[in-house]
N, C-alpha and C positions, 0 to 999 in steps of 0.2 A: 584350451582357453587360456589366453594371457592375461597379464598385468592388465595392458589395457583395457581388453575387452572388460573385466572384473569393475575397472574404473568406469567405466562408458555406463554401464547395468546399475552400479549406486549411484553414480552423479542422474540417470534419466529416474532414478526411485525416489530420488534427493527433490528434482526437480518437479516430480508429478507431487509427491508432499507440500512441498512450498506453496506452488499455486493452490493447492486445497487448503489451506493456513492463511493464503496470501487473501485468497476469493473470503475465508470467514471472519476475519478480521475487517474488511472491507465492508462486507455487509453490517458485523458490529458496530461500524464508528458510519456507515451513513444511514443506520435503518433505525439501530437499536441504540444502547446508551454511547452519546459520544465521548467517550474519554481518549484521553490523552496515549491512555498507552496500548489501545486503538488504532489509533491515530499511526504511531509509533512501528505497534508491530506489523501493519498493515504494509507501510512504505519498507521495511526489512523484511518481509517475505518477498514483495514483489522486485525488490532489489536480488533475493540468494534466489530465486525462480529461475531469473535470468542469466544469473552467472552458473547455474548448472545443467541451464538449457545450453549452456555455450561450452562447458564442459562436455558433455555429453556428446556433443555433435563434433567437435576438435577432438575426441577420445575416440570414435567411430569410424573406423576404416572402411568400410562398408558403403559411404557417401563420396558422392565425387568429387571434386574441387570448387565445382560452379556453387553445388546445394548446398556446401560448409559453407561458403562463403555470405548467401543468402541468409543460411539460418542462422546465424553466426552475425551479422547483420539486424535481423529479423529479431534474434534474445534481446539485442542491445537496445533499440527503439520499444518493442512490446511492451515494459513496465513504463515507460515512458508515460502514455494514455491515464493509466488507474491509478499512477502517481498524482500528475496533473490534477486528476480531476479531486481526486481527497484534497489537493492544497487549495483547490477554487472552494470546493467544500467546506476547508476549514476556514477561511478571509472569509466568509460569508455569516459563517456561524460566529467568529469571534467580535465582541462587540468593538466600537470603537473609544478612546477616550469621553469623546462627548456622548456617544448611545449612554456610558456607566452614568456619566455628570447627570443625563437626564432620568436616568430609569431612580438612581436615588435623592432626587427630586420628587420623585412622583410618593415613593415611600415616604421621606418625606413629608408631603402633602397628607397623604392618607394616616398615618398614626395625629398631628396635629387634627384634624379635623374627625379621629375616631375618639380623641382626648376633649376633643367640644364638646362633644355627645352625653 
């Protein structure tokens, strides 16, 4: 067993960690509480997933030149998607200037009208 192979075995241990980190944090910021660093470690997992899926598969002798190439390919687009979709997630969730202008308008309205009473 060499160098490489040694490398290929923690970069694919590296990489199966990540996406389990990558997938919990994801599910944190779009299920559970959304915060920022959420948000954060979510798009940095699914980001090191990839670069040791690509590791991995360039560190691997064992594959042929076509399937490195693919998967190698395939690392680089994959976080692509769950990245995506967290930032449509987060412009969705983030309010806009005017949603703030109107929402403390509405408070507001409601303590004036709680201070009639």
């Amino acid at each position: 067993m060499n160098f490489i192979d040694i490398v290929a075995g923690v970069a694919k241990v590296f990489a199966a960690i990540n996406i389990i980190a990558a997938t919990y944090f994801h599910y944190r910021y779009t299920v559970g509480p959304s915060s920022s660093k959420n948000y954060h470690s979510a798009q940095l997992h699914w980001f090191l997933s990839g670069l040791f899926v690509i590791i991995a598969v360039l560190a691997d002798n064992t594959l042929s030149t076509a399937t490195t190439v693919i998967l190698t390919i395939a690392a680089l687009i994959g976080p692509v998607v769950p990245i995506t979709y967290l930032r449509k997630t987060r412009t969705q969730r983030t309010p806009t200037f005017l949603d703030q202008i109107a929402t403390d308008d509405i408070i507001n309205r409601t303590r004036t009208t709680n201070e009639k009473d």
